[in-house]
N, C-alpha and C positions, 0 to 999 in steps of 0.2 A: 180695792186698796190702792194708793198710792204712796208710792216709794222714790227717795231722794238718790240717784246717782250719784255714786261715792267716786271721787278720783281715782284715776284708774286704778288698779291694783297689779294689775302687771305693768308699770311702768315706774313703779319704786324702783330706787336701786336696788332693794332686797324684796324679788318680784315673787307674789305670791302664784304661784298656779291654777290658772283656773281651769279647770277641768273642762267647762261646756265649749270652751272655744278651739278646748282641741277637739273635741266631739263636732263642731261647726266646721271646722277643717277635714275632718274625717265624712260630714256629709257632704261637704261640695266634692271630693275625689270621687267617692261612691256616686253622687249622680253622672260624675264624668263616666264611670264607668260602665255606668248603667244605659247610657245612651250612646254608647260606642259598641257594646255587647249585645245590649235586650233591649233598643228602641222600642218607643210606645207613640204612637200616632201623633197625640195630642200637643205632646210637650218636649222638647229636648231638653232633655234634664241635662247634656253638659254645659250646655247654654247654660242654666240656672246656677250648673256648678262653680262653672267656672266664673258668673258675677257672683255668687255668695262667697267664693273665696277672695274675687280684688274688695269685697264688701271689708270681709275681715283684715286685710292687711290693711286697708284705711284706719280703721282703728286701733290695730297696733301701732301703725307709724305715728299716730297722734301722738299716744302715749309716750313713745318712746322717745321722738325727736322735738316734740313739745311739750309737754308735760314733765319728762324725767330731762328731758334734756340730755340728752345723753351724749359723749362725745361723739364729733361726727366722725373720726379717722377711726374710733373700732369701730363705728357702726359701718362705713361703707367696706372694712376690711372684715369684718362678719358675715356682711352679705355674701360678697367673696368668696368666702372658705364656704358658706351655706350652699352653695351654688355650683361652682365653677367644676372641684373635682368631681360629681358625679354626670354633669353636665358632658365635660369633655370628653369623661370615660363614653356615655352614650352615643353622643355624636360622633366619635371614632370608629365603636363595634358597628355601629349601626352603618356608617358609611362605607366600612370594610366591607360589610354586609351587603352591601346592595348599590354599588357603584355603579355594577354592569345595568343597561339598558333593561328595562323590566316597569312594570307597574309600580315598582316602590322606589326608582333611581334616584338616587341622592347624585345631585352635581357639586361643582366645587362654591358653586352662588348660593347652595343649598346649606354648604358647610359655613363658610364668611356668615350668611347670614344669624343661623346657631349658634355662633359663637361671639358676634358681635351685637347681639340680641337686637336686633330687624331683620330678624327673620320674616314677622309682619310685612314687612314693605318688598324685599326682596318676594315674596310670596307671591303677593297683589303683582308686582310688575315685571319682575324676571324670569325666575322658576320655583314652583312651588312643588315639593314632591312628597305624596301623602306618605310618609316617616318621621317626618318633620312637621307635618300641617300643625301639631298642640303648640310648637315653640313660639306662634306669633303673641301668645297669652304669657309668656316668660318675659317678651321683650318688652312688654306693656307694662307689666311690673317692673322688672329694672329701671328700666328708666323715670317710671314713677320715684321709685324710691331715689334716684339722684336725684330728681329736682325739688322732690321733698327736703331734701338732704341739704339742697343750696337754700329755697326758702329758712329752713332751720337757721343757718348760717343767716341770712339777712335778720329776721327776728331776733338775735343773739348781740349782733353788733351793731346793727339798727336801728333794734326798735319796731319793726314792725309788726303790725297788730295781721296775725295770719289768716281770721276767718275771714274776713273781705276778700281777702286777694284768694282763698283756696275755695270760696265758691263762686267769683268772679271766672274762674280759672275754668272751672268746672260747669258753668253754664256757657261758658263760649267753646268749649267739647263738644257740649252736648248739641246746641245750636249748628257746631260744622257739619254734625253728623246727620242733623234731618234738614240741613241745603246739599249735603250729597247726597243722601236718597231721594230729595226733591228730586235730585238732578238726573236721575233714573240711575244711578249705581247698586249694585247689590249688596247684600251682607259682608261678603267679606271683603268689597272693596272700601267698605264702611266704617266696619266697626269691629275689625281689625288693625284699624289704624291707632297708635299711639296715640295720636292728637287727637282720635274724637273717645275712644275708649278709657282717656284717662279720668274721665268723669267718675267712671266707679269703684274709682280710687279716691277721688280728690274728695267726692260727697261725704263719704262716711268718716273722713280724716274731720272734717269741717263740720258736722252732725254731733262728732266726740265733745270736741272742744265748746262747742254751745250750750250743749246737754249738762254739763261736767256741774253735781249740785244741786240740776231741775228735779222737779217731783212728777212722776212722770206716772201714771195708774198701769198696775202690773199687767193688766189687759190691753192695752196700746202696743208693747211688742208682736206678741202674738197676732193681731188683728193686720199691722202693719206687714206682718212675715206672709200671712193669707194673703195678703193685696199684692204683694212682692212675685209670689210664687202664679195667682192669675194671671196677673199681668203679664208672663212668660209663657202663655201655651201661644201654639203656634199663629193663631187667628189674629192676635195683636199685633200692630206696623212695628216695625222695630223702634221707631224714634219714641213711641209710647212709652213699648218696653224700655229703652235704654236711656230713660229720663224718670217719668212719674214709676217705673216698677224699680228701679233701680235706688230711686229715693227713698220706698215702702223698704225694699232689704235691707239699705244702710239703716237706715231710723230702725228698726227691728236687731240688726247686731250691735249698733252703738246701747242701747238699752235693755238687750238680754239680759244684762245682770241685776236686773227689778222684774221680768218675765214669773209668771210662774215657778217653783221650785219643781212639778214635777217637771218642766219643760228644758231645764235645768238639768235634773239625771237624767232626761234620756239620751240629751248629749250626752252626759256625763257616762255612759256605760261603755262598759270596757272596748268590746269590738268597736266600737266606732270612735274611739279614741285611740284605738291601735293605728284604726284606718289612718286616721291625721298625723301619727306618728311617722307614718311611712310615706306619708302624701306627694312629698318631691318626688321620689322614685317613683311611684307608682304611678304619677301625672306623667314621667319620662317614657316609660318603660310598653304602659299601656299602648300610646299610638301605635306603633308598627307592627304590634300584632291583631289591634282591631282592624287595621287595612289588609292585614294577610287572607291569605283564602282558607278557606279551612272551618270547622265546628268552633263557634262562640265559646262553647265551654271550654274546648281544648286551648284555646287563645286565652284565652282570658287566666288559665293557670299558668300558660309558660308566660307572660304577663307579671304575671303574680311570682311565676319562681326568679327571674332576670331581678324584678323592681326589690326583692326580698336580699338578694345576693347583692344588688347594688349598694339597699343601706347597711348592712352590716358588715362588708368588706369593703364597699367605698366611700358611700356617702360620711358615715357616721367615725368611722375611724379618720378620715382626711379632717372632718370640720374638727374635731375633738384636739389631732395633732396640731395644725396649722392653729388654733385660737390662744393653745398652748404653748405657740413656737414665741413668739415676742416674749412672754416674763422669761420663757426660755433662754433667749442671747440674750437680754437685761443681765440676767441673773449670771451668766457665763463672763460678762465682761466685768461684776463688779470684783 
């Protein structure tokens, strides 16, 4: 069967929910989990997790910053509030925690970089300290979504036409990043970099927008999602993986919503749309205890109780107040 991709549907101003994509959120966390807790030889699934989830913010940002167009001032002041208070809350407990000299020392290049999201780069060339090792994937995003943010802005009073430039963008990433493993550098001094990792961001944003309309046979996602997920076991170069596998994911979550309907619930069921509900925290919260010593299981709960207390006493109550605070003084001054 082939089916026509509808514009998006969560990037109306009046966004409908779609349920498998928090379920797609809720499986990239879970594999991050799964291979920081219960490694399996073959594959590292946070690998996998964490490009199926920059897969998915490529296609919301489509949506949102060209498609809906949405204003740029709330959106960089949403990210914001999304972000920052659960973030600083971490990096504080967590630096309190472990400043002194030890296996998990947080320094102060530790902290600047966490909070200045290059963490990334500080990592690769300063100090890198395993409490902090997830943050270099926060910084990659960030900063994607600014410059998403300013292309938006040139398309807006420009003029310009954004798929050229977002997969020109996106192939000279990809390209820096296998002339530095050319150059004999490893993974993380790689593709941890902003500049070669924003590829799997930029693909799936530019994937959306070409897509938007096409008839596309309900079996192409799925097939595409398989090719995605091979092309990440370990035996693959990474330039492979983080080009032609990273193409197969994006094409695969840009067109999820023509997939299969059973493929559809089982994103769509409830645990793993909890999961993605809770996904910032749990992406924070996780690291420092998967580097602790200790039983997997017992980690992996105090994990789980931290990332749970974070969103519902920090995360969720801060983003809720702060999105609220502006019609707030609007509304006090008139």
């Amino acid at each position: 069967m082939t089916q026509q991709i509808a514009l998006e549907q969560t990037a109306k101003p009046h966004r409908v929910w779609l349920t498998y994509l928090d379920g797609w959120r809720g499986f990239s966390v879970l594999a991050v989990l799964a291979a920081h807790f219960f490694p399996i030889p073959i594959i590292n699934t946070g690998r996998l997790g964490v490009e199926t989830f920059f897969c998915l913010s490529g296609r919301l940002m489509a949506g949102i910053l060209f498609v809906e167009r949405y204003p740029l001032d709330q959106f960089i002041y949403r990210r914001l509030t999304r972000v920052w208070p659960a973030l600083y809350a971490f990096v504080l407990l967590v630096a309190l925690a472990c400043w002194q000299p030890g296996p998990l020392q947080v320094t102060s290049i530790d902290v600047l970089g966490a909070l200045t999201f290059t963490a990334n780069y500080t990592g690769i060339y300063l100090h890198r300290s395993p409490a902090f090792d997830h943050l270099w994937s926060l910084a990659v995003e960030e900063w994607a979504y600014l410059l998403l943010a300013l292309l938006a802005l040139g398309c807006r009073r420009f003029g310009w036409w954004p798929i050229p430039i977002l997969l020109t963008c996106a192939l000279l990433c990809i390209a820096n990043g296998v002339a530095q493993t050319m150059a004999g550098l490893d993974y993380y001094a790689v593709y941890w970099r902003t500049d070669v990792r924003l590829a799997s961001i930029l693909l799936p944003c530019a994937f959306f927008l070409m897509l938007q309309r096409k008839k596309i046979p309900s079996w192409l996602p799925v097939f595409a999602a398989i090719g995605g997920i091979a092309l990440n076991i370990n035996r693959v170069p990474d330039p492979i993986k983080y080009s032609v596998g990273t193409a197969c994911l994006a094409f695969a979550m840009v067109t999820i919503d023509v997939s299969p309907a059973q493929i559809r619930t089982l994103l769509s069921m409830r645990w793993v749309r909890q999961a993605g509900l809770w996904s910032f925290s749990l992406y924070l919260w996780q690291q420092p205890f998967a580097k602790a010593a200790g039983l997997p299981v017992i980690n992996l709960a105090m994990a789980f109780a931290c990332a749970l207390i974070s969103f519902y006493f920090i995360e969720n109550p801060a983003r809720r107040f702060l999105n609220h605070l502006p019609a707030r003084i609007k509304s006090a001054k008139k």
